[in-house]
PDB file of N, H, CA, C and O in Angstrom:
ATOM      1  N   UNK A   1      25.188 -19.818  33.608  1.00  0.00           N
ATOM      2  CA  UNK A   1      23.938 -19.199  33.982  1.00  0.00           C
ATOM      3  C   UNK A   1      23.924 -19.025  35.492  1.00  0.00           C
ATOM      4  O   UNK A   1      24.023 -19.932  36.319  1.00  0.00           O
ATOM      5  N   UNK A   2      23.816 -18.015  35.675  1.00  0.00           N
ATOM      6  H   UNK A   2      23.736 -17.278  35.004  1.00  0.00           H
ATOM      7  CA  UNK A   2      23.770 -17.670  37.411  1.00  0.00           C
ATOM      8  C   UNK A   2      22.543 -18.556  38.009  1.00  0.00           C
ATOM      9  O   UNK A   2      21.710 -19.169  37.341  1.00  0.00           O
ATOM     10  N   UNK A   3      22.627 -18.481  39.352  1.00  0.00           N
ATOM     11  H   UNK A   3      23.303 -17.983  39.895  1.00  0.00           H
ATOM     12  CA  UNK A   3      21.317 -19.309  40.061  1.00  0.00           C
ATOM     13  C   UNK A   3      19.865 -18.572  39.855  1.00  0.00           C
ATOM     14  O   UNK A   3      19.700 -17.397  39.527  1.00  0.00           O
ATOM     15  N   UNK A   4      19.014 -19.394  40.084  1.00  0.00           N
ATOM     16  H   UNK A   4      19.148 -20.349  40.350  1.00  0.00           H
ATOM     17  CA  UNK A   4      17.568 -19.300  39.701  1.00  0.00           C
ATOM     18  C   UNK A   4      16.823 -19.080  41.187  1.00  0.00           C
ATOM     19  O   UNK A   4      16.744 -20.017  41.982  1.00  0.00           O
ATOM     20  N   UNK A   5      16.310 -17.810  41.471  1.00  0.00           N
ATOM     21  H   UNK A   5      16.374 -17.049  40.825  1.00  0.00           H
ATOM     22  CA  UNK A   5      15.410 -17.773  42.873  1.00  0.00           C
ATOM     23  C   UNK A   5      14.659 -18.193  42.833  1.00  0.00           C
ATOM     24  O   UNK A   5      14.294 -18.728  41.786  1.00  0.00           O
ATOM     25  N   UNK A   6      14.027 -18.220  43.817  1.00  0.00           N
ATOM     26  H   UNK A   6      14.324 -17.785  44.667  1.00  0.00           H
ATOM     27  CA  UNK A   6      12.863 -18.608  44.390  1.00  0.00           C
ATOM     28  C   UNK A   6      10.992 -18.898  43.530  1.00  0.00           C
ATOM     29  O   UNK A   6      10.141 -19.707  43.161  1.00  0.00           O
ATOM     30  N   UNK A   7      11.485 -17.158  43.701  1.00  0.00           N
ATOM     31  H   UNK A   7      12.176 -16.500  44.001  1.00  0.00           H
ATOM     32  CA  UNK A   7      10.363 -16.329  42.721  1.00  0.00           C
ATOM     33  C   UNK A   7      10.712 -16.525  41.360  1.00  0.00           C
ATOM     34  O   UNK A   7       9.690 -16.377  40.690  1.00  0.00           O
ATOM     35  N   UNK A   8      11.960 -16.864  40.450  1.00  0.00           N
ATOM     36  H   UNK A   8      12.790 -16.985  40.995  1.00  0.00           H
ATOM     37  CA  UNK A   8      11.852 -17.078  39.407  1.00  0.00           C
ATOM     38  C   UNK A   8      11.370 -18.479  38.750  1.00  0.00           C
ATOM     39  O   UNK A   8      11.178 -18.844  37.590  1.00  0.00           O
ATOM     40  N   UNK A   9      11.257 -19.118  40.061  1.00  0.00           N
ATOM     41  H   UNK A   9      11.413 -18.822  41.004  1.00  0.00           H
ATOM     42  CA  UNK A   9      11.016 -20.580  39.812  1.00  0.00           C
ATOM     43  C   UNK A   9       9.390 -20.402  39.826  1.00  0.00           C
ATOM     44  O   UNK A   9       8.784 -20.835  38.846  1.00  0.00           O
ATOM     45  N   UNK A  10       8.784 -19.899  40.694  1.00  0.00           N
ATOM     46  H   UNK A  10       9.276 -19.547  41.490  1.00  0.00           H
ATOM     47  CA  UNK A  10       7.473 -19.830  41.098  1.00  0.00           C
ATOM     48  C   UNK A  10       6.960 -19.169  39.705  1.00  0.00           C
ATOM     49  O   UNK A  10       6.005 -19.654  39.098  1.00  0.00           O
ATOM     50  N   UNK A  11       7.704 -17.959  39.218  1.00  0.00           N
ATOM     51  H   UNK A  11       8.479 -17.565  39.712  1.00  0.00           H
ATOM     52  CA  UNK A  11       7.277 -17.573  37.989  1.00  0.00           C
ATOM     53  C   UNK A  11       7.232 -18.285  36.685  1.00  0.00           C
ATOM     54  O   UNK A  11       6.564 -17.989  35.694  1.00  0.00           O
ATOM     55  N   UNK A  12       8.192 -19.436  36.881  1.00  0.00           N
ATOM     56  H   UNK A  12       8.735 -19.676  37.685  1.00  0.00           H
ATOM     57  CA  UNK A  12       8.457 -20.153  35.442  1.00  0.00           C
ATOM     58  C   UNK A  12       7.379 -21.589  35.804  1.00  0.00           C
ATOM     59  O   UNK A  12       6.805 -22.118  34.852  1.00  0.00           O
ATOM     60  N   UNK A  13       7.234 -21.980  36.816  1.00  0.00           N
ATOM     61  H   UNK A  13       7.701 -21.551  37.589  1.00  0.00           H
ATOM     62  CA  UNK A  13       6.133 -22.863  36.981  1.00  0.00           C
ATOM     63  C   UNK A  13       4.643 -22.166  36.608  1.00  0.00           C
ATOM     64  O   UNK A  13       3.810 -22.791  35.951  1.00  0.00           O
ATOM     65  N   UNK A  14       4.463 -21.142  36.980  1.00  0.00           N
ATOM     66  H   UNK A  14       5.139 -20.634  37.514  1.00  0.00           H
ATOM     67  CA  UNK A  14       3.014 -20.483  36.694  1.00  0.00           C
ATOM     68  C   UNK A  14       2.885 -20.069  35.352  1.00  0.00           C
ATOM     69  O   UNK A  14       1.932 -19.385  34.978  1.00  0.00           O
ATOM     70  N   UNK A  15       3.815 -20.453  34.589  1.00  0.00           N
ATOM     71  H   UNK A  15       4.589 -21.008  34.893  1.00  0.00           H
ATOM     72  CA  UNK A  15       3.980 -19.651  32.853  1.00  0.00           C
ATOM     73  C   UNK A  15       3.869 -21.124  32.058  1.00  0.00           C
ATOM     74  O   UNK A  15       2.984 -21.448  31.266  1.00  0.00           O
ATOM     75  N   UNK A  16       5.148 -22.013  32.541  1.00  0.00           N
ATOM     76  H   UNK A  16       5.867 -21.749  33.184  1.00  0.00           H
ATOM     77  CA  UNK A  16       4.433 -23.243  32.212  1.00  0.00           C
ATOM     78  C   UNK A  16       3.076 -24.086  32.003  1.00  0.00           C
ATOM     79  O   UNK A  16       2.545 -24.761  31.121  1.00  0.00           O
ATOM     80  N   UNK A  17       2.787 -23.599  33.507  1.00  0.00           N
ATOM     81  H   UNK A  17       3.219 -23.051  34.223  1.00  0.00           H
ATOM     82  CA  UNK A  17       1.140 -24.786  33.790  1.00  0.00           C
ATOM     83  C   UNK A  17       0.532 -23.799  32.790  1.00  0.00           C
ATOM     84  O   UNK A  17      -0.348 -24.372  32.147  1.00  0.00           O
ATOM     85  N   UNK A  18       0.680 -22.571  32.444  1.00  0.00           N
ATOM     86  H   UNK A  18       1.395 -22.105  32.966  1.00  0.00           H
ATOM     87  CA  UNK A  18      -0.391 -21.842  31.651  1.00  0.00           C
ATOM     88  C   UNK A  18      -0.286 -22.385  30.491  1.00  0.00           C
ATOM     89  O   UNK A  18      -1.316 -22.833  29.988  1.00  0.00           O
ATOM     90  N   UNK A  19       1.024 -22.493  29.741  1.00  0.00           N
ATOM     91  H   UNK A  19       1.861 -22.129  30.150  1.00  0.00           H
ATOM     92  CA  UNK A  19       0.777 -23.031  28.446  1.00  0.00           C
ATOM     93  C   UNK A  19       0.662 -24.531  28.189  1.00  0.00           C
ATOM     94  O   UNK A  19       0.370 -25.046  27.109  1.00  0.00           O
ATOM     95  N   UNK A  20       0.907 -25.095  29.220  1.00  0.00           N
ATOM     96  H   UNK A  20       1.144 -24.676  30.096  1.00  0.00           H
ATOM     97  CA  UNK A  20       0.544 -26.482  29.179  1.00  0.00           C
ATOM     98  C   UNK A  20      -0.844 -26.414  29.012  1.00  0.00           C
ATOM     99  O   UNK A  20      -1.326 -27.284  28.286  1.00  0.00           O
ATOM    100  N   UNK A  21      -1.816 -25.363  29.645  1.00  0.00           N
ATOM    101  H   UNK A  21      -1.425 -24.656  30.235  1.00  0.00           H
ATOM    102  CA  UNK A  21      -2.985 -25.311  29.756  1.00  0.00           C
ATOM    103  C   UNK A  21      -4.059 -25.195  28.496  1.00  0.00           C
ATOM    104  O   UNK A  21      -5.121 -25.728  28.175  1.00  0.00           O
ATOM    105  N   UNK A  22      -2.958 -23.956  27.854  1.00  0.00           N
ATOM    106  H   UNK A  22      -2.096 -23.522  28.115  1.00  0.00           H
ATOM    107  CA  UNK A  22      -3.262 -23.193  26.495  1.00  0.00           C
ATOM    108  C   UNK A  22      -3.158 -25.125  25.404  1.00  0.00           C
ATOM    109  O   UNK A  22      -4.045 -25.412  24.600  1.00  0.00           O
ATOM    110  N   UNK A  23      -2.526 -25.629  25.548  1.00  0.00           N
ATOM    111  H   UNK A  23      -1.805 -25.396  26.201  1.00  0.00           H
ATOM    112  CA  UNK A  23      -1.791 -26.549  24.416  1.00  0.00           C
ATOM    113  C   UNK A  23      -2.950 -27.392  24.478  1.00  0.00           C
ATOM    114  O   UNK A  23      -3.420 -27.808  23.419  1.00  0.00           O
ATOM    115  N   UNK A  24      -3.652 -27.805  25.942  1.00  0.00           N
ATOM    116  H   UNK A  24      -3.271 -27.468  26.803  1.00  0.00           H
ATOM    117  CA  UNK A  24      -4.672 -29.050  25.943  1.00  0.00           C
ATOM    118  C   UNK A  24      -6.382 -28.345  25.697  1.00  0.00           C
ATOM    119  O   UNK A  24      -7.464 -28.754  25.276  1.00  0.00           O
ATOM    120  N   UNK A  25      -5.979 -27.446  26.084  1.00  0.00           N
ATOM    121  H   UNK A  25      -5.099 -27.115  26.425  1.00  0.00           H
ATOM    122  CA  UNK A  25      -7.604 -26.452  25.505  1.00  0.00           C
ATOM    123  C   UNK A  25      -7.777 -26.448  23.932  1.00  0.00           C
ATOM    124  O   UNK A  25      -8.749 -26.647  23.202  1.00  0.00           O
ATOM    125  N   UNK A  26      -6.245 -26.094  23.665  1.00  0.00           N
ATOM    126  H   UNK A  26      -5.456 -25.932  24.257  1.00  0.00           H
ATOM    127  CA  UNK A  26      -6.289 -25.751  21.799  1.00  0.00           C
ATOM    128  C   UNK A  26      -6.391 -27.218  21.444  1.00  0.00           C
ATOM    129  O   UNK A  26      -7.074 -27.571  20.483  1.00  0.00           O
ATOM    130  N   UNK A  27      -5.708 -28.105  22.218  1.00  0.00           N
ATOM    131  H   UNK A  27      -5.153 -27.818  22.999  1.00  0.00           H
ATOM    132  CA  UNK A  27      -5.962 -29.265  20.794  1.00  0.00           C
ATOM    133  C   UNK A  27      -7.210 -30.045  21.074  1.00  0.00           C
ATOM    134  O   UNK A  27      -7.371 -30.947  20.253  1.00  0.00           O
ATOM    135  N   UNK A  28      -8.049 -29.971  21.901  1.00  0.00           N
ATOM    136  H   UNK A  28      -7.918 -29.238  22.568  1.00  0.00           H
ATOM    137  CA  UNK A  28      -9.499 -30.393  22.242  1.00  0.00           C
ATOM    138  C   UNK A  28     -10.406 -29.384  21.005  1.00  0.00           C
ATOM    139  O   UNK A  28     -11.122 -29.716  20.060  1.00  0.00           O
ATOM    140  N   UNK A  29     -10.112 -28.461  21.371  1.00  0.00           N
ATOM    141  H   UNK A  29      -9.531 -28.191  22.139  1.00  0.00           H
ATOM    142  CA  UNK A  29     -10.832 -27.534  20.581  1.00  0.00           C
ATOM    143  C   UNK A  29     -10.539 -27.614  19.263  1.00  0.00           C
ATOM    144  O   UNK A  29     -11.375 -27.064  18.547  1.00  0.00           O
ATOM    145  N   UNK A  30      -9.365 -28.262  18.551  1.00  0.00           N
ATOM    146  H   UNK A  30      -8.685 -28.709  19.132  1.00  0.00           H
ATOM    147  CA  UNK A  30      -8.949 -28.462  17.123  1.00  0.00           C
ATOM    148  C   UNK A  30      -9.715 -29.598  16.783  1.00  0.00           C
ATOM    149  O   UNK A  30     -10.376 -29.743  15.755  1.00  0.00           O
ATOM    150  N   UNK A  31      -9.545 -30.599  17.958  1.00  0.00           N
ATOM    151  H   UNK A  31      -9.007 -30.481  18.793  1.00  0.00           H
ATOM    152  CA  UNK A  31     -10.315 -31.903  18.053  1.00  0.00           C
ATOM    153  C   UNK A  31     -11.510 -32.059  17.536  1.00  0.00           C
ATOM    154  O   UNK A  31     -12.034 -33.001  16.942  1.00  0.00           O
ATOM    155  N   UNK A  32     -12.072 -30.447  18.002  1.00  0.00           N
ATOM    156  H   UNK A  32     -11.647 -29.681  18.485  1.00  0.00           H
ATOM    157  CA  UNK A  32     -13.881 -30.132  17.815  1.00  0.00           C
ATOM    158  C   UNK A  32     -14.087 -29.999  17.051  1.00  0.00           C
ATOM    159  O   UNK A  32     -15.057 -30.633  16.636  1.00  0.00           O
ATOM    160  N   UNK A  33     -13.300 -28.935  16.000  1.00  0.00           N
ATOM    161  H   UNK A  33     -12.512 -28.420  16.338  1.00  0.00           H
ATOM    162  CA  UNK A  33     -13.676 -27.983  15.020  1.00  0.00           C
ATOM    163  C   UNK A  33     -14.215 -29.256  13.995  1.00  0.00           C
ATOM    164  O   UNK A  33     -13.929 -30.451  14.076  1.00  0.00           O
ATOM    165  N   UNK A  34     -15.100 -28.561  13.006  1.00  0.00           N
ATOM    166  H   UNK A  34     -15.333 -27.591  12.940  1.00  0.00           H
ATOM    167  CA  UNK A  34     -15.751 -29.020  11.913  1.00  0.00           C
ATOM    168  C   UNK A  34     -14.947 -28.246  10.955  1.00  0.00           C
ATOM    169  O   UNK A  34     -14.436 -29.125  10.262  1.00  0.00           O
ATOM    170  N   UNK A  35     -14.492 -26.981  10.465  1.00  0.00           N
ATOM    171  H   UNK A  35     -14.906 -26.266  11.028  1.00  0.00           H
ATOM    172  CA  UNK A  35     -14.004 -26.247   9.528  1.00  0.00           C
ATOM    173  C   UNK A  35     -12.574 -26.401   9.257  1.00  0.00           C
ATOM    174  O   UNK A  35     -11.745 -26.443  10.166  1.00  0.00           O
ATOM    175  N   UNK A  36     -12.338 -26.468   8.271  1.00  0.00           N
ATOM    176  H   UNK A  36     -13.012 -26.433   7.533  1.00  0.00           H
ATOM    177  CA  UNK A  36     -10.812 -26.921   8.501  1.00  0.00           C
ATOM    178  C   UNK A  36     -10.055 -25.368   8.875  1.00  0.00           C
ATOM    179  O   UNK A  36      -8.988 -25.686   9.400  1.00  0.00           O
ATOM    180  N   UNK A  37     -10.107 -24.479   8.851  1.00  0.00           N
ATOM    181  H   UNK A  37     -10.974 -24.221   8.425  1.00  0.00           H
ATOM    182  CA  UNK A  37      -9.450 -22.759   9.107  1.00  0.00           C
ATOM    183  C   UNK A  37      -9.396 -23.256  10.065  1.00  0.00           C
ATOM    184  O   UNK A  37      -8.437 -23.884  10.514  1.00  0.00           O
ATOM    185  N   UNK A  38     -11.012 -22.953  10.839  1.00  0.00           N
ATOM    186  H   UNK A  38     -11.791 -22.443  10.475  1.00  0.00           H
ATOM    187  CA  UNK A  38     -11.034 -23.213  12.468  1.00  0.00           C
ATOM    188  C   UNK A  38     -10.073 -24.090  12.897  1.00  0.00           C
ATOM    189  O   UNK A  38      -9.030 -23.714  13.433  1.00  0.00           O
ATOM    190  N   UNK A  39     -10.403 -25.415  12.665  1.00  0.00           N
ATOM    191  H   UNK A  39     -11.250 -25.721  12.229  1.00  0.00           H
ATOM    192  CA  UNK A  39      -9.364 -26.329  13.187  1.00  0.00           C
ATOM    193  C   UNK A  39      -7.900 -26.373  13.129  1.00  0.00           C
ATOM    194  O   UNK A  39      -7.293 -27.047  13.962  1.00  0.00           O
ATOM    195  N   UNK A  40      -6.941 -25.361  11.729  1.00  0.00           N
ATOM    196  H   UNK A  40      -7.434 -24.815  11.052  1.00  0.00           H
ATOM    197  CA  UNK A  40      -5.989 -25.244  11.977  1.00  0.00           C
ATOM    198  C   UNK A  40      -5.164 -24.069  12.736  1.00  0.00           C
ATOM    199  O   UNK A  40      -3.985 -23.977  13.077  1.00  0.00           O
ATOM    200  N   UNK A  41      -6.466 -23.072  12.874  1.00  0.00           N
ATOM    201  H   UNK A  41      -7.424 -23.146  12.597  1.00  0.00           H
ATOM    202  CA  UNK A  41      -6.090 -22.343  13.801  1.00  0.00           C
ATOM    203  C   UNK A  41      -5.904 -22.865  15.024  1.00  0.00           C
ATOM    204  O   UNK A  41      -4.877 -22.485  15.587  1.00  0.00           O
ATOM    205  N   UNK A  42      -6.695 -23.740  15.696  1.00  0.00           N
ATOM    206  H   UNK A  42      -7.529 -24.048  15.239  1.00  0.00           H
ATOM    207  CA  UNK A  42      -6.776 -24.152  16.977  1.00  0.00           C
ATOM    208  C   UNK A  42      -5.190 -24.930  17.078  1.00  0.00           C
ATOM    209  O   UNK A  42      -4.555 -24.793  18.124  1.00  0.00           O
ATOM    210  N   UNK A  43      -4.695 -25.622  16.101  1.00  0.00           N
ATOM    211  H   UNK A  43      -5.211 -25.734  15.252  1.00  0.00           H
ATOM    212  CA  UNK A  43      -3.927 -26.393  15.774  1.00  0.00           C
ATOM    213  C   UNK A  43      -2.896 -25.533  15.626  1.00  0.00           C
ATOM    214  O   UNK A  43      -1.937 -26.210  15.255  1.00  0.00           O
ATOM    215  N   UNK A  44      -2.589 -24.394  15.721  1.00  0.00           N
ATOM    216  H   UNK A  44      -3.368 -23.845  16.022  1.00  0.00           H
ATOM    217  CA  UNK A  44      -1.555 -24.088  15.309  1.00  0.00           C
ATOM    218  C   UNK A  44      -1.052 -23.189  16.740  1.00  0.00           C
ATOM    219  O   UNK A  44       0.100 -23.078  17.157  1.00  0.00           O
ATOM    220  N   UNK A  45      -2.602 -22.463  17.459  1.00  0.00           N
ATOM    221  H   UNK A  45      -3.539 -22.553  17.119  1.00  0.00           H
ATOM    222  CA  UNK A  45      -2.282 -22.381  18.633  1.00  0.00           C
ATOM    223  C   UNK A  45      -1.711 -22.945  19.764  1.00  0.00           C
ATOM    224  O   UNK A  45      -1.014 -22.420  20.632  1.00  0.00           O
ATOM    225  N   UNK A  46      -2.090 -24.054  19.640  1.00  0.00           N
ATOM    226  H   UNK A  46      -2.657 -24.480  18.935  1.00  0.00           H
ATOM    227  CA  UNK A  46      -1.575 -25.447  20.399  1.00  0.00           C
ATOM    228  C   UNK A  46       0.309 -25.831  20.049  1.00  0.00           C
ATOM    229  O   UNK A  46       1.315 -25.974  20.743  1.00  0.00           O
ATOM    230  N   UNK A  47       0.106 -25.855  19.146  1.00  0.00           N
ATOM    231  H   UNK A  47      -0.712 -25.739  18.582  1.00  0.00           H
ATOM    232  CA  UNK A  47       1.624 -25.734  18.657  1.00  0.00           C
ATOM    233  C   UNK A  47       2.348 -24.415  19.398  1.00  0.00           C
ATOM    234  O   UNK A  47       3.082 -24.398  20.386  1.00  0.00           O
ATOM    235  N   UNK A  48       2.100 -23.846  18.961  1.00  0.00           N
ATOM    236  H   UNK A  48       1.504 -23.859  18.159  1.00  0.00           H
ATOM    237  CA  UNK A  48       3.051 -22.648  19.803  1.00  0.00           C
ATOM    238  C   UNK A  48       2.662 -22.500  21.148  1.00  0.00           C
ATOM    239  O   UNK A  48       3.755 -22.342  21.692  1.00  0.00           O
ATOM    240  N   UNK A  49       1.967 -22.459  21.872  1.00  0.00           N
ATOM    241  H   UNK A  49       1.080 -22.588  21.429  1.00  0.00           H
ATOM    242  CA  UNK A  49       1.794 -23.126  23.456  1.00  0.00           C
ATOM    243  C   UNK A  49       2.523 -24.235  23.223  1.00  0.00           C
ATOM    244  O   UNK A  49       3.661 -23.811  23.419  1.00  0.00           O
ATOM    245  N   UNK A  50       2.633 -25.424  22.921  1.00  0.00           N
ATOM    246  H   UNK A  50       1.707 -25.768  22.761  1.00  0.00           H
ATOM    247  CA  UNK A  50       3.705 -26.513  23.516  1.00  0.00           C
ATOM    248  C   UNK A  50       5.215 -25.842  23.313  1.00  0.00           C
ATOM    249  O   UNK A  50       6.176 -26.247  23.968  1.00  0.00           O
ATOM    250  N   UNK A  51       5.349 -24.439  22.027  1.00  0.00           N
ATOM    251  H   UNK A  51       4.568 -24.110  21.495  1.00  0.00           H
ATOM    252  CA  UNK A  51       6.727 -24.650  21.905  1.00  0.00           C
ATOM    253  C   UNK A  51       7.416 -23.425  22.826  1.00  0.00           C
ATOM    254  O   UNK A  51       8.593 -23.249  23.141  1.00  0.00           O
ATOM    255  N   UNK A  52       6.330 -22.728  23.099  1.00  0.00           N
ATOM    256  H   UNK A  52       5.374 -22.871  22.844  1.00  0.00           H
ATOM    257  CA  UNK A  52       6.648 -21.711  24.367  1.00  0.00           C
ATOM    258  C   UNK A  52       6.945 -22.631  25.720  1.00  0.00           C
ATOM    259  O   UNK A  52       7.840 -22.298  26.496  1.00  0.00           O
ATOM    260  N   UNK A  53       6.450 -23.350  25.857  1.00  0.00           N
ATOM    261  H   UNK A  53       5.723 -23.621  25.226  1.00  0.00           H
ATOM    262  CA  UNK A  53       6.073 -24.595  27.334  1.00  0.00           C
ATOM    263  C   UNK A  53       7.763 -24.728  26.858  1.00  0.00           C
ATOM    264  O   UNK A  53       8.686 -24.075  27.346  1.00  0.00           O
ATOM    265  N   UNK A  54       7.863 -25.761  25.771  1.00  0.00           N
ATOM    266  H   UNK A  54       7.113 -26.290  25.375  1.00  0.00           H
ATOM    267  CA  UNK A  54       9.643 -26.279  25.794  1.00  0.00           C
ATOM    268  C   UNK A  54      10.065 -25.307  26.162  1.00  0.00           C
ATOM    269  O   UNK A  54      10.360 -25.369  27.356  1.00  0.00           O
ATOM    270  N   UNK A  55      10.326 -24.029  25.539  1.00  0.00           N
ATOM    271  H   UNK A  55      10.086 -23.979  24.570  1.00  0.00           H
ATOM    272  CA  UNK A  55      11.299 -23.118  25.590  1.00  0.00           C
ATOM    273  C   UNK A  55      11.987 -22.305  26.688  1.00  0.00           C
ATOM    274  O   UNK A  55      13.140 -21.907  26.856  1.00  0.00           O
ATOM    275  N   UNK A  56      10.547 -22.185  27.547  1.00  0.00           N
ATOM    276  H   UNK A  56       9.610 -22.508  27.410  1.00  0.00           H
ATOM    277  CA  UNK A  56      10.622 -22.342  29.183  1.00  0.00           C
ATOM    278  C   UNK A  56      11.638 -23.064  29.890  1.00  0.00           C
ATOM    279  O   UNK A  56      12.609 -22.562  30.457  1.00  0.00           O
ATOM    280  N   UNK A  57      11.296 -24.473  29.803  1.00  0.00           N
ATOM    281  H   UNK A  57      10.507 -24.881  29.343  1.00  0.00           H
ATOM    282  CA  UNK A  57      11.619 -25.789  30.320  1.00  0.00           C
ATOM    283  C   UNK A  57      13.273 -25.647  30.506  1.00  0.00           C
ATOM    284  O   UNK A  57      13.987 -25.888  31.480  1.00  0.00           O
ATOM    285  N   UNK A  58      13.656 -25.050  28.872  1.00  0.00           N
ATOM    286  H   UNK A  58      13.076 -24.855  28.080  1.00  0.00           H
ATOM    287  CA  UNK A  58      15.658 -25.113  29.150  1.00  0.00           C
ATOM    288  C   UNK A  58      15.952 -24.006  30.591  1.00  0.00           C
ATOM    289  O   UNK A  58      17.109 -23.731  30.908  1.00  0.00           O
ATOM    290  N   UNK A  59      14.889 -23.510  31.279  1.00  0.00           N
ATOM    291  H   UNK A  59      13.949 -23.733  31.021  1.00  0.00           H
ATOM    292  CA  UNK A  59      15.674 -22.528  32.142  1.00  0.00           C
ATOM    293  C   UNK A  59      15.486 -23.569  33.652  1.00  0.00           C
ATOM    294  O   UNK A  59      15.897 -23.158  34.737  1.00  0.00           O
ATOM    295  N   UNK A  60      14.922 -24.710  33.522  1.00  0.00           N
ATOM    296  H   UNK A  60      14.587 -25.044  32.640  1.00  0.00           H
ATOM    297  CA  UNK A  60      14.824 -25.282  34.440  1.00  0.00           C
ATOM    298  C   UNK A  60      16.159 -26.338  34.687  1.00  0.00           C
ATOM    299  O   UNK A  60      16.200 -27.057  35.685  1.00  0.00           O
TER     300      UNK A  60
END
């Protein structure tokens, strides 16, 4: 893998903190839900925000 700039770093940190962001919003909010749909939607959002976050992570 060739080297990683500057800006690609700055870009993969700002994509990260987002879905790190997305993952703790969704599972508070799954946390909340009363309905079970609702809640596994929230739950499932959260899931794929953490697995976008990993998937990121291997370029670091």
């Amino acid at each position: 893998m060739s080297d990683i700039s500057i800006l690609d770093l700055q870009n993969l940190r700002h994509l990260i903190g987002g879905y790190e962001n997305s993952h703790c919003k969704m599972t508070d909010y799954a946390s909340q839900a009363q309905d079970p749909e609702v809640k596994k939607l929230f739950q499932d959002a959260a899931d794929s925000a953490m697995k976008n976050k990993q998937e990121l992570m291997k370029f670091l």
